[in-house]
N, CA, C and O atoms as a CHARMM CRD file, in Angstrom:
* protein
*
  348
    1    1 UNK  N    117.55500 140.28800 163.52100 PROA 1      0.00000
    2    1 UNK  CA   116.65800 140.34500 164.66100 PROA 1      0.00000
    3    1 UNK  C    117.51200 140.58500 165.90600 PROA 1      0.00000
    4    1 UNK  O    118.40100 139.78400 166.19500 PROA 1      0.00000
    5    2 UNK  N    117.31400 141.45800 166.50500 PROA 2      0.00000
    6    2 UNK  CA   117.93800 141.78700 167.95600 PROA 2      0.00000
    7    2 UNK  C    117.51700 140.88900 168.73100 PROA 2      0.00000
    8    2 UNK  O    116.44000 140.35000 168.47600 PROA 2      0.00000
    9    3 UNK  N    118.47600 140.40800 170.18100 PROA 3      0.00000
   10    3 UNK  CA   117.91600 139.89000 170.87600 PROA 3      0.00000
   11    3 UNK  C    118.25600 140.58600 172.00900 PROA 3      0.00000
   12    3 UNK  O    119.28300 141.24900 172.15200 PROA 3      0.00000
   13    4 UNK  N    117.13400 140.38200 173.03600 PROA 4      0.00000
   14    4 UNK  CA   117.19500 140.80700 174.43900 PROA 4      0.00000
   15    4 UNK  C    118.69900 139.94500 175.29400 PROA 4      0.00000
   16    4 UNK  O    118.60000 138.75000 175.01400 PROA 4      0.00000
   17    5 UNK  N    119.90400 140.17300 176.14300 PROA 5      0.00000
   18    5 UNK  CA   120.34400 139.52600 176.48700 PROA 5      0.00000
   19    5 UNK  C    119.99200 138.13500 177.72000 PROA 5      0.00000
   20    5 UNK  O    120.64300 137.17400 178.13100 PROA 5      0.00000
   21    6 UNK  N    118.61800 138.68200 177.97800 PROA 6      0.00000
   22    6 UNK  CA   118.22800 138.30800 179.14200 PROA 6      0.00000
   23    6 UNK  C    117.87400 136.71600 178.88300 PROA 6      0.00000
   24    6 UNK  O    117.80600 135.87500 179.78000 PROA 6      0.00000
   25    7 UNK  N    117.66000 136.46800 177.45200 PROA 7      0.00000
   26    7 UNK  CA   117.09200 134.94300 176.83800 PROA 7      0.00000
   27    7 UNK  C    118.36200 134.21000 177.23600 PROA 7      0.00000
   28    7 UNK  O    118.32400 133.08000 177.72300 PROA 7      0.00000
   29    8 UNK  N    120.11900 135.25400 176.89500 PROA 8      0.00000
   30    8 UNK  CA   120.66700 133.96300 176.86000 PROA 8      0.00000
   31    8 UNK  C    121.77300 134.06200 178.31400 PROA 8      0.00000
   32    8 UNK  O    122.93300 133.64900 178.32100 PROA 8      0.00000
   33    9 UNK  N    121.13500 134.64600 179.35300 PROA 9      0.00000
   34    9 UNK  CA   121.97300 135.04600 180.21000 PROA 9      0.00000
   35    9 UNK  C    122.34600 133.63600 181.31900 PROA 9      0.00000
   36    9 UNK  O    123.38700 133.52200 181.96600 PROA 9      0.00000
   37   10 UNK  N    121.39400 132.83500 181.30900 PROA 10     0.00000
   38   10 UNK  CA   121.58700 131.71100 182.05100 PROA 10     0.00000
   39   10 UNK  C    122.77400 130.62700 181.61800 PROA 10     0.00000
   40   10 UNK  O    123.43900 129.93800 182.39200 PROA 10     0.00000
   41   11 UNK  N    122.85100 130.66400 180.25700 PROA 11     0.00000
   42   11 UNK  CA   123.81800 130.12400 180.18400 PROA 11     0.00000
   43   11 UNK  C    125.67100 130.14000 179.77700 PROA 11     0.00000
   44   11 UNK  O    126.27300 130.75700 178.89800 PROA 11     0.00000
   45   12 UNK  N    125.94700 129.61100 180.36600 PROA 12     0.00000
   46   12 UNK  CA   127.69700 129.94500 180.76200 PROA 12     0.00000
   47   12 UNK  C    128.43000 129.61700 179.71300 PROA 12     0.00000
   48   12 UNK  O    129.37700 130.31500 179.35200 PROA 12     0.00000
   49   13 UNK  N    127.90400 128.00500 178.82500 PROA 13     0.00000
   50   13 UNK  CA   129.02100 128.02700 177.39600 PROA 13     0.00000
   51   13 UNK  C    128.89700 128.28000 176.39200 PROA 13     0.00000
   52   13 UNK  O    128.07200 127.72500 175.66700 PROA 13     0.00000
   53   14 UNK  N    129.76500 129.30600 175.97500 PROA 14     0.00000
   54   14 UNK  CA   129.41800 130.72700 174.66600 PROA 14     0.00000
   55   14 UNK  C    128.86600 129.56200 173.38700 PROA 14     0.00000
   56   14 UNK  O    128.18700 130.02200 172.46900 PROA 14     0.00000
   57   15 UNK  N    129.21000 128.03900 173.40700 PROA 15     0.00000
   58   15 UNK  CA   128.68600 127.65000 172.09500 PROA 15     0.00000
   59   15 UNK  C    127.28700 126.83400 172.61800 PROA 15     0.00000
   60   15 UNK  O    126.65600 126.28400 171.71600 PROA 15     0.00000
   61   16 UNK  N    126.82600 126.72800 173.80200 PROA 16     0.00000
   62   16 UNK  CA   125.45400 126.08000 174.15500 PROA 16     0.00000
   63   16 UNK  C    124.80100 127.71000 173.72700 PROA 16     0.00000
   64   16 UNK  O    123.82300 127.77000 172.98200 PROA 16     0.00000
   65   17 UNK  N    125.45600 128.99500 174.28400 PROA 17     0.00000
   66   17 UNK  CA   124.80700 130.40100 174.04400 PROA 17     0.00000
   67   17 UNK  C    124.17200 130.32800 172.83800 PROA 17     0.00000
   68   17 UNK  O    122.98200 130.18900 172.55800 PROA 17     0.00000
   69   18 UNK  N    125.40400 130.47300 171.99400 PROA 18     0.00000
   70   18 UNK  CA   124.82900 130.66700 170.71400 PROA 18     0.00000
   71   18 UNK  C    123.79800 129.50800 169.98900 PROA 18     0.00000
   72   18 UNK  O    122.89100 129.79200 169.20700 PROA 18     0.00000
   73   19 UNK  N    123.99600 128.76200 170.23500 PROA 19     0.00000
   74   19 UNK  CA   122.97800 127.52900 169.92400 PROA 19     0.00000
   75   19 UNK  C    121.37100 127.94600 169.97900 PROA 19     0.00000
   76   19 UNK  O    120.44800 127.87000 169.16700 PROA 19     0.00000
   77   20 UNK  N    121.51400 128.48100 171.50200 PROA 20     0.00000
   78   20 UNK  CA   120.23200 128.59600 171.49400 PROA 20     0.00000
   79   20 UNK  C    119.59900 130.32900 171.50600 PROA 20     0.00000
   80   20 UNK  O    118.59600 130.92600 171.89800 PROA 20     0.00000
   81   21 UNK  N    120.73900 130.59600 170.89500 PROA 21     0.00000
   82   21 UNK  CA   120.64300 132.26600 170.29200 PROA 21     0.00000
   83   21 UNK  C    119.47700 131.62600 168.68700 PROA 21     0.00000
   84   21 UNK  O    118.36000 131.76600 168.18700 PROA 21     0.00000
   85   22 UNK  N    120.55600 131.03700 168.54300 PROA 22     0.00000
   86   22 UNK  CA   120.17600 130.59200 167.24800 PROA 22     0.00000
   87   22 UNK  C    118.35800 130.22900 166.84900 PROA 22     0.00000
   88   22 UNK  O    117.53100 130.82200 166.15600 PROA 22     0.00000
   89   23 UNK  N    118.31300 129.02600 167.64300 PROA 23     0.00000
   90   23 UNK  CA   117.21600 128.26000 167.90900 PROA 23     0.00000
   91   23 UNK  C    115.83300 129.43500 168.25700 PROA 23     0.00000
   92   23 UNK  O    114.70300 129.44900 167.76900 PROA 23     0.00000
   93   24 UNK  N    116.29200 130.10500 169.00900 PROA 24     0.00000
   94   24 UNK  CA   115.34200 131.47800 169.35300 PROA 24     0.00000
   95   24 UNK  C    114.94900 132.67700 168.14700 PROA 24     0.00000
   96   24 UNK  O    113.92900 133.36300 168.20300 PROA 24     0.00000
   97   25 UNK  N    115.72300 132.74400 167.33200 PROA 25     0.00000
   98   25 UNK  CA   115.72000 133.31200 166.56900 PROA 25     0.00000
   99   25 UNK  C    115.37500 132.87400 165.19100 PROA 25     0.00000
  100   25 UNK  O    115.22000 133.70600 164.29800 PROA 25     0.00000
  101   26 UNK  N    115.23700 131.46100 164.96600 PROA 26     0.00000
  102   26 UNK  CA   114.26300 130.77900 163.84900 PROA 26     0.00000
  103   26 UNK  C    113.42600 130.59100 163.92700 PROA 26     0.00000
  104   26 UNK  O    112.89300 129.93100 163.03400 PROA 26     0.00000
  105   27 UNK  N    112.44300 131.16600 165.40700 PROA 27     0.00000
  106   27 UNK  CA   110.96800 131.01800 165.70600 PROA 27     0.00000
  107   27 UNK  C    110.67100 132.80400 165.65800 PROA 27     0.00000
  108   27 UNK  O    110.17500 133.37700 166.62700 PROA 27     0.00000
  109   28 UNK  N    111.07600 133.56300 164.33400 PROA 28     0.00000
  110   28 UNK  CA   110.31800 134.78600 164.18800 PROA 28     0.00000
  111   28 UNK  C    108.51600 135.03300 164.08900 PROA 28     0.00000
  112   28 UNK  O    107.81100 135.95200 164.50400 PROA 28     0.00000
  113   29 UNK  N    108.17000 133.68300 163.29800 PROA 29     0.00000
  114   29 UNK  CA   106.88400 134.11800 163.11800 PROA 29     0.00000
  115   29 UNK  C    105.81300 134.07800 164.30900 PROA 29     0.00000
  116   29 UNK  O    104.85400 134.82800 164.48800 PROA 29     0.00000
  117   30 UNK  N    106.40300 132.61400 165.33600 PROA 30     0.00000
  118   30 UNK  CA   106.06100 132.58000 166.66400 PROA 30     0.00000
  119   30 UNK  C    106.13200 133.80300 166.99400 PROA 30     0.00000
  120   30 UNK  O    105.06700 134.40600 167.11800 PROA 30     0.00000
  121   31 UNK  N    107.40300 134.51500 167.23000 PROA 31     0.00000
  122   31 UNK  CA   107.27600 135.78100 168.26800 PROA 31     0.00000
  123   31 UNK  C    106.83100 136.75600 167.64600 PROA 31     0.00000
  124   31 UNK  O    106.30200 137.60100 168.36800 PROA 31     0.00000
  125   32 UNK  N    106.84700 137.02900 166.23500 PROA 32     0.00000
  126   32 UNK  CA   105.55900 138.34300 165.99200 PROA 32     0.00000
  127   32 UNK  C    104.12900 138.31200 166.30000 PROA 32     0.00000
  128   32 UNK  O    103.44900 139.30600 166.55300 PROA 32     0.00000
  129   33 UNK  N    103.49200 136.42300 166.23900 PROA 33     0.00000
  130   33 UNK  CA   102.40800 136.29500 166.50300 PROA 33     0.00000
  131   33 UNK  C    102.38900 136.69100 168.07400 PROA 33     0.00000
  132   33 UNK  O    101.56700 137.42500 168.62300 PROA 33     0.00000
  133   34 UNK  N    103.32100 136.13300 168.57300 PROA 34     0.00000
  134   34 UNK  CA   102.90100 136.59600 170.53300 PROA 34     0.00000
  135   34 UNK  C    103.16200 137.84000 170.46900 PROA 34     0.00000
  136   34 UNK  O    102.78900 138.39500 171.50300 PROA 34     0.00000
  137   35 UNK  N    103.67300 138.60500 169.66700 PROA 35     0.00000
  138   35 UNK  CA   103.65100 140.28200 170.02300 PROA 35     0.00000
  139   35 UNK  C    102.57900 140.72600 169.95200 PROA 35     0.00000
  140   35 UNK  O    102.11900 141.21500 170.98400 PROA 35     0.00000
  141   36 UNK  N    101.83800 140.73500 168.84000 PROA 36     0.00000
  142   36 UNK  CA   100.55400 140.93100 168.44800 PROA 36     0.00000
  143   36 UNK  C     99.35800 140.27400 169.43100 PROA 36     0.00000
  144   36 UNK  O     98.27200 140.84400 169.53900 PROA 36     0.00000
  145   37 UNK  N     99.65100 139.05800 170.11500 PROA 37     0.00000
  146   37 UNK  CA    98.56700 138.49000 171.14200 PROA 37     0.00000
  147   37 UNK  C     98.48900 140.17500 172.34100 PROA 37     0.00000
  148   37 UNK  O     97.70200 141.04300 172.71600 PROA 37     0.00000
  149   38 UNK  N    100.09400 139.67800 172.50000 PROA 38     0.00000
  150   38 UNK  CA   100.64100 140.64000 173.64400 PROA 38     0.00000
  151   38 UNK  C    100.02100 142.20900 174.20900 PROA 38     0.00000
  152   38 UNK  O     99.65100 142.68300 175.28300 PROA 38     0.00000
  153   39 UNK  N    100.18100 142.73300 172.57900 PROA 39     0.00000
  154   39 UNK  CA   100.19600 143.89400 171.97000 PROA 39     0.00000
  155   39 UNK  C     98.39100 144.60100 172.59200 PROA 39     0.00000
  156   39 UNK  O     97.94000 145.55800 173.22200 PROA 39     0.00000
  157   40 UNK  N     97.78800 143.02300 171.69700 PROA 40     0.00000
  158   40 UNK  CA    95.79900 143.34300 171.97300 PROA 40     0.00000
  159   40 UNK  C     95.69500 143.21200 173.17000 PROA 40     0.00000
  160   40 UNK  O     94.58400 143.55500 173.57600 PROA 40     0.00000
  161   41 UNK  N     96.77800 142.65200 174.37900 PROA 41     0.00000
  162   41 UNK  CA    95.66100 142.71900 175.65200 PROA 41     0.00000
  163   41 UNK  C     96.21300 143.87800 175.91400 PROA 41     0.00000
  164   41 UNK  O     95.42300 144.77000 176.22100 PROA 41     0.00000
  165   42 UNK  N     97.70000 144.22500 175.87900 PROA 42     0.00000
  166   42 UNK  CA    97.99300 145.83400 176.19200 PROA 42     0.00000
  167   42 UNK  C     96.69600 146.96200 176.13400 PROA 42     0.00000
  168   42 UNK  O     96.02300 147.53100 176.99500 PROA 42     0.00000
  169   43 UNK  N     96.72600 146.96200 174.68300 PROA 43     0.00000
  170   43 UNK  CA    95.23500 147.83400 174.14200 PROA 43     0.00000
  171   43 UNK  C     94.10100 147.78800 174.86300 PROA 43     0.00000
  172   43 UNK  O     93.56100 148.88200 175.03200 PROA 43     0.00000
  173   44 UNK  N     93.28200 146.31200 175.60800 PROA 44     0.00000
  174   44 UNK  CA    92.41200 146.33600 175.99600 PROA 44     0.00000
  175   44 UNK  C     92.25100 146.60800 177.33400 PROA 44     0.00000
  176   44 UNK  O     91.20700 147.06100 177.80300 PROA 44     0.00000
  177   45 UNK  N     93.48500 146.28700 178.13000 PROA 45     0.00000
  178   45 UNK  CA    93.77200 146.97700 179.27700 PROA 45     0.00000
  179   45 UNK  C     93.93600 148.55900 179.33800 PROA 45     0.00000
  180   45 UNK  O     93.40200 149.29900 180.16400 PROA 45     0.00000
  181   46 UNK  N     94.34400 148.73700 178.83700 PROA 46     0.00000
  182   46 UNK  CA    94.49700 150.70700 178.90900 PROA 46     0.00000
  183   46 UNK  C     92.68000 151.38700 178.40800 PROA 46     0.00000
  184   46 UNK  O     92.11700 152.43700 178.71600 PROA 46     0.00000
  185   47 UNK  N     92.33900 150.49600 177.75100 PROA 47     0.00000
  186   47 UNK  CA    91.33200 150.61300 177.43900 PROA 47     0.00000
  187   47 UNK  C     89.70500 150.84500 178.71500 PROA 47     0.00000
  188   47 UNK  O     88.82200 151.62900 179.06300 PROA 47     0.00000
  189   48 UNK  N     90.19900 149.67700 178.90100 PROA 48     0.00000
  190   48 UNK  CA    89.74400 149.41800 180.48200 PROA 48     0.00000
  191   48 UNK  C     90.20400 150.25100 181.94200 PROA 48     0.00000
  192   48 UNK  O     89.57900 150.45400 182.98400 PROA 48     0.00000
  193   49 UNK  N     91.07400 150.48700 181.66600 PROA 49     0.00000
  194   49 UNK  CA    91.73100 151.43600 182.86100 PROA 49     0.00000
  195   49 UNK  C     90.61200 152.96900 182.68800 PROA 49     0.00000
  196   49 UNK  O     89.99500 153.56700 183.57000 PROA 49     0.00000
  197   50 UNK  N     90.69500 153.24900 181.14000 PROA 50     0.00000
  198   50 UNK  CA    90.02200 154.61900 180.72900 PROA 50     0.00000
  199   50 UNK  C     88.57800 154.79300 181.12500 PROA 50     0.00000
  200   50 UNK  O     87.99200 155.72400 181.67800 PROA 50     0.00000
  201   51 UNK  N     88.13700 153.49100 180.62600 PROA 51     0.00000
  202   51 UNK  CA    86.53600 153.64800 180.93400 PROA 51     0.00000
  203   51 UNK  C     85.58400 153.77100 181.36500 PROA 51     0.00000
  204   51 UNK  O     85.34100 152.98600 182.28100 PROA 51     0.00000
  205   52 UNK  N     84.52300 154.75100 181.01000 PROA 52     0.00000
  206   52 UNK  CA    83.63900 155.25100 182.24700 PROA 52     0.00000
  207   52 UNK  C     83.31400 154.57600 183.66900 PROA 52     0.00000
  208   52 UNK  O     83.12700 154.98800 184.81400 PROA 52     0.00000
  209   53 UNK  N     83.35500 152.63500 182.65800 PROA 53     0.00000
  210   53 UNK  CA    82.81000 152.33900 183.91100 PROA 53     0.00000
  211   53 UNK  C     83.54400 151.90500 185.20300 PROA 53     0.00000
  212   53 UNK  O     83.18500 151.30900 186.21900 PROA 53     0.00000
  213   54 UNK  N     84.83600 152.49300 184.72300 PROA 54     0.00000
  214   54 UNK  CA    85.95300 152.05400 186.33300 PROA 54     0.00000
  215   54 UNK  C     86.14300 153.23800 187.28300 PROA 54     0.00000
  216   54 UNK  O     87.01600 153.48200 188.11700 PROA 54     0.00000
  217   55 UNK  N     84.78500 154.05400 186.79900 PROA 55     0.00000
  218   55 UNK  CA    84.83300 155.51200 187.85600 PROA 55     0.00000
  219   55 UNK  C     83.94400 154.93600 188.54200 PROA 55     0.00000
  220   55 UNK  O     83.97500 155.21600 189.74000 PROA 55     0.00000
  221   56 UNK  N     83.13700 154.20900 188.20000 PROA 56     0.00000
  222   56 UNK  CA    82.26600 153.62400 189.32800 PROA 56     0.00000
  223   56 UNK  C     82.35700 152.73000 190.21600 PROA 56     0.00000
  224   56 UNK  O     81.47600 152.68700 191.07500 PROA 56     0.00000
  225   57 UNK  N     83.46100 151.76900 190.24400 PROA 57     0.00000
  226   57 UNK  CA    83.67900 151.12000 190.82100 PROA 57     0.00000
  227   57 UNK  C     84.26900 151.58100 192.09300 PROA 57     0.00000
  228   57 UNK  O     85.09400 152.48300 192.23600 PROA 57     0.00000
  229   58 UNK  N     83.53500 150.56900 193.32400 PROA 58     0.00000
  230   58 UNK  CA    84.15500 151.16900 194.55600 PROA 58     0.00000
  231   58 UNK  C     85.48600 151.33600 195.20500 PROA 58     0.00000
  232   58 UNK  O     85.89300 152.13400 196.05000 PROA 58     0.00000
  233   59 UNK  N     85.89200 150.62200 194.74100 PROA 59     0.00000
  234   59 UNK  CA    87.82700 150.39100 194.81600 PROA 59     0.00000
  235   59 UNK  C     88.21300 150.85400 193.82400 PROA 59     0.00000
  236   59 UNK  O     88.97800 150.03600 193.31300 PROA 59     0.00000
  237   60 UNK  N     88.09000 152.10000 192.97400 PROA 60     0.00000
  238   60 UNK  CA    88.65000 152.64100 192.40900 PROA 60     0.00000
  239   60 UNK  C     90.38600 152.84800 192.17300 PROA 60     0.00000
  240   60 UNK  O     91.05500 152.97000 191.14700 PROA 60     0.00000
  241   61 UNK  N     90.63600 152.83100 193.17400 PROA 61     0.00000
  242   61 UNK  CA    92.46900 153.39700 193.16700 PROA 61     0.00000
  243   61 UNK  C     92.88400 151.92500 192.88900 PROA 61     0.00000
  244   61 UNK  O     93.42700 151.67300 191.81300 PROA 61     0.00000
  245   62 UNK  N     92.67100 150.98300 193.75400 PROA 62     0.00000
  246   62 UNK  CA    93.07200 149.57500 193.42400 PROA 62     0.00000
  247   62 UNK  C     92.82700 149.16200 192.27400 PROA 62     0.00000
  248   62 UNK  O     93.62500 148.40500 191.72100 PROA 62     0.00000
  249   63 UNK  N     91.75400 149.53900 191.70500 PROA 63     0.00000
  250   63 UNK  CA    91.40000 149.07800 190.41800 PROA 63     0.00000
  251   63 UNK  C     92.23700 149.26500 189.37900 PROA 63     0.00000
  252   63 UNK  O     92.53700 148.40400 188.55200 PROA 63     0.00000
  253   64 UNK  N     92.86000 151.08700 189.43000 PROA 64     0.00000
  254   64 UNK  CA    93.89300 151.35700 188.64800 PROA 64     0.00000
  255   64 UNK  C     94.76700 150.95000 189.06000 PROA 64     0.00000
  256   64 UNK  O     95.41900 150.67200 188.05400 PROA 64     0.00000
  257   65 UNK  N     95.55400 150.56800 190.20900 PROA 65     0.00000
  258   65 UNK  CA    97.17600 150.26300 190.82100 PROA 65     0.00000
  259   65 UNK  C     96.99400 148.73000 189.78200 PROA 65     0.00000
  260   65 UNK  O     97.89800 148.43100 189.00200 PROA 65     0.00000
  261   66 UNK  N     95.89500 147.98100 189.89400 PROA 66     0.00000
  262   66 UNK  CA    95.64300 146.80300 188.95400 PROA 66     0.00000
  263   66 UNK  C     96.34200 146.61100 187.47400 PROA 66     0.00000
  264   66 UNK  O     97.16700 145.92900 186.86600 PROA 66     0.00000
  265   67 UNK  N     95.31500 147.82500 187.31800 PROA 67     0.00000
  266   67 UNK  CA    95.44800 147.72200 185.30200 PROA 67     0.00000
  267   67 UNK  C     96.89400 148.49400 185.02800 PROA 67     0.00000
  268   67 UNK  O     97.53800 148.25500 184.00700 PROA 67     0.00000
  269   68 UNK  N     97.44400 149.64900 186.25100 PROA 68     0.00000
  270   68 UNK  CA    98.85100 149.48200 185.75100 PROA 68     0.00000
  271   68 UNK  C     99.56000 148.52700 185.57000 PROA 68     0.00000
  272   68 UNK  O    100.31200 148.32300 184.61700 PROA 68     0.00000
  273   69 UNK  N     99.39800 147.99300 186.32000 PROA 69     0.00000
  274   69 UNK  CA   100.64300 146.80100 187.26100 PROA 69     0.00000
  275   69 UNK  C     99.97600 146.07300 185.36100 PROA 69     0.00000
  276   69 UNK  O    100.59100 146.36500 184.33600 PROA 69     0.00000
  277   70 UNK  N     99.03300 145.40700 185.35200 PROA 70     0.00000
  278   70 UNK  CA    99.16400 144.58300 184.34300 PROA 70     0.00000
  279   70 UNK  C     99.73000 144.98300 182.99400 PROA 70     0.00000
  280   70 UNK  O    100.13000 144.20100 182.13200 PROA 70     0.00000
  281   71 UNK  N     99.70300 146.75600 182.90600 PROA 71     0.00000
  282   71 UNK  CA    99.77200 147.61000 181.70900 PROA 71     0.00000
  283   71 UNK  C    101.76800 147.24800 181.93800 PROA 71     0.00000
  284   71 UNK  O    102.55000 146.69900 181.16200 PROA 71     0.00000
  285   72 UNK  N    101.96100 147.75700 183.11700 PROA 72     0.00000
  286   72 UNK  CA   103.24300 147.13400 183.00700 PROA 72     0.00000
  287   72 UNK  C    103.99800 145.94600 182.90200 PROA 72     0.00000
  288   72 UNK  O    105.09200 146.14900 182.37400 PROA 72     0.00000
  289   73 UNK  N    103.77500 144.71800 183.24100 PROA 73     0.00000
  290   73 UNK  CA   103.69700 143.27900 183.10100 PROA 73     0.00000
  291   73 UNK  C    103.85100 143.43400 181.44000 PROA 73     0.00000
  292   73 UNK  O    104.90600 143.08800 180.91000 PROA 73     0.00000
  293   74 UNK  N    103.16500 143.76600 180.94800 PROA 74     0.00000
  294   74 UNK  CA   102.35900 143.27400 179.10700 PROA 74     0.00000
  295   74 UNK  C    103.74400 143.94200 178.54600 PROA 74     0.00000
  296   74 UNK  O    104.59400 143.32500 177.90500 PROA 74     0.00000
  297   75 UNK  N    103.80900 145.43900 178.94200 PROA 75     0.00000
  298   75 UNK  CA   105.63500 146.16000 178.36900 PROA 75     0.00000
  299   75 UNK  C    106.39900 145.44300 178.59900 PROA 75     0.00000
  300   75 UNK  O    107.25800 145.45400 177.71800 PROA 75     0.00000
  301   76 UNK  N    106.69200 144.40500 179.74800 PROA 76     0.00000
  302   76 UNK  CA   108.20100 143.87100 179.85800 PROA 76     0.00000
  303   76 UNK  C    107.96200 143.46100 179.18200 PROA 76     0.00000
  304   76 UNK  O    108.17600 144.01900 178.10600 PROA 76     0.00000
  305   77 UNK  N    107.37900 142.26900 179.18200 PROA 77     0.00000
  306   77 UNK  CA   107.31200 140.59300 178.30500 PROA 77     0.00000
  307   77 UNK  C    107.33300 140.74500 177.01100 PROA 77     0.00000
  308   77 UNK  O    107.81300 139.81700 176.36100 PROA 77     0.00000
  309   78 UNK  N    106.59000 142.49700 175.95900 PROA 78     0.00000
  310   78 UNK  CA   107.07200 142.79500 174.86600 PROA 78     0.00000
  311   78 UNK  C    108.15400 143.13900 174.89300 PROA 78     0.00000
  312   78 UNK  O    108.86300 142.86100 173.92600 PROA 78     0.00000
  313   79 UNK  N    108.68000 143.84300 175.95600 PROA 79     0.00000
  314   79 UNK  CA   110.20900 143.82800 175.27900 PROA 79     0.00000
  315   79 UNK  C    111.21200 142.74500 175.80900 PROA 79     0.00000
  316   79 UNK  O    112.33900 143.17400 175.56300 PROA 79     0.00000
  317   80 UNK  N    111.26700 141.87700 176.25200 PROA 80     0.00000
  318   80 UNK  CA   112.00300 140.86600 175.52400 PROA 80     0.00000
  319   80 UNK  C    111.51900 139.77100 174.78500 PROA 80     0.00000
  320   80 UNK  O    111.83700 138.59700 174.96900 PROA 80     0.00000
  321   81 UNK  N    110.43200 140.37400 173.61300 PROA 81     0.00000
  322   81 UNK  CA   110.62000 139.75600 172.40900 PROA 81     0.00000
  323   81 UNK  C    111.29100 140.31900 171.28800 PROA 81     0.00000
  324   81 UNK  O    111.06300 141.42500 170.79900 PROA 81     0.00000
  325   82 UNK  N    112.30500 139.31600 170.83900 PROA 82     0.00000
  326   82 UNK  CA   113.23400 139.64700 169.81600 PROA 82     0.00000
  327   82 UNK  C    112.73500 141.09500 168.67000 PROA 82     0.00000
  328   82 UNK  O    111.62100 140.94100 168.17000 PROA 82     0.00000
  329   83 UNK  N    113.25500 142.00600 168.39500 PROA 83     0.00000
  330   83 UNK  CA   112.60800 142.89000 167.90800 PROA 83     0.00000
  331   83 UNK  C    113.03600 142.39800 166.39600 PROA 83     0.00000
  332   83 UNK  O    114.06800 141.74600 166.24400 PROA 83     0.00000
  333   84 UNK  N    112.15700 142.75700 165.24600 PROA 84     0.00000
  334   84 UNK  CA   112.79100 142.65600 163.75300 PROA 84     0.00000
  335   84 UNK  C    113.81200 143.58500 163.44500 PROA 84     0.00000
  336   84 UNK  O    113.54000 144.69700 163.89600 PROA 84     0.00000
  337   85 UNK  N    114.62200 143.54500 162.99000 PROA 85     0.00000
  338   85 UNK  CA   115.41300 144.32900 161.89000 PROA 85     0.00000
  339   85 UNK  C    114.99700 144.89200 160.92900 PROA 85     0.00000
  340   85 UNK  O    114.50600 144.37800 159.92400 PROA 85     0.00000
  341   86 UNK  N    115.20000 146.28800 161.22100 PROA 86     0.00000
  342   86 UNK  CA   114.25900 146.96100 160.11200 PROA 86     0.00000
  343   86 UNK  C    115.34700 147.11900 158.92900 PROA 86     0.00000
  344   86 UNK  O    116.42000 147.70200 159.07900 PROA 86     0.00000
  345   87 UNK  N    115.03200 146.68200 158.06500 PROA 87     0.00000
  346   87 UNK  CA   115.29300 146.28600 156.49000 PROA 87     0.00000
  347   87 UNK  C    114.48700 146.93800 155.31000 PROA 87     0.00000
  348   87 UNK  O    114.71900 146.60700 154.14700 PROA 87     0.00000
């Protein structure tokens, strides 16, 4: 499983690091399940951005500067979850 460096960047001693390299990385099934939470609001947001009915809305442009901003939010936070190793 890859990890993002950013989980273990706060800390300074390489064996507290790895510790909790470690510890992060025995909660795989946790983080596929939050990918997948992650993943469906992604979907339902872009979804929502598309749909007829956000041409109607009067704040239109804001509406989209919105569902980007959240469309982008949902990409970071998937990517720093640990990715699998493809095997």
């Amino acid at each position: 499983m890859a990890l993002n460096n950013k989980w273990i960047s706060h800390i300074d001693d390489e064996r507290q690091r790895e510790l909790f390299k470690q510890h992060l990385l025995e909660n795989t099934e946790l983080f596929k399940r939050l990918k997948e939470l992650l993943e469906g609001k992604l979907k339902d947001a872009e979804a929502s951005r598309r749909s007829l009915k956000s041409y109607v809305i009067n704040s239109y442009s804001e509406y989209q500067a919105d569902r980007n901003a959240t469309e982008r939010t949902l990409l970071e936070v998937i990517d720093l979850i640990p990715k699998q190793d493809d095997k």
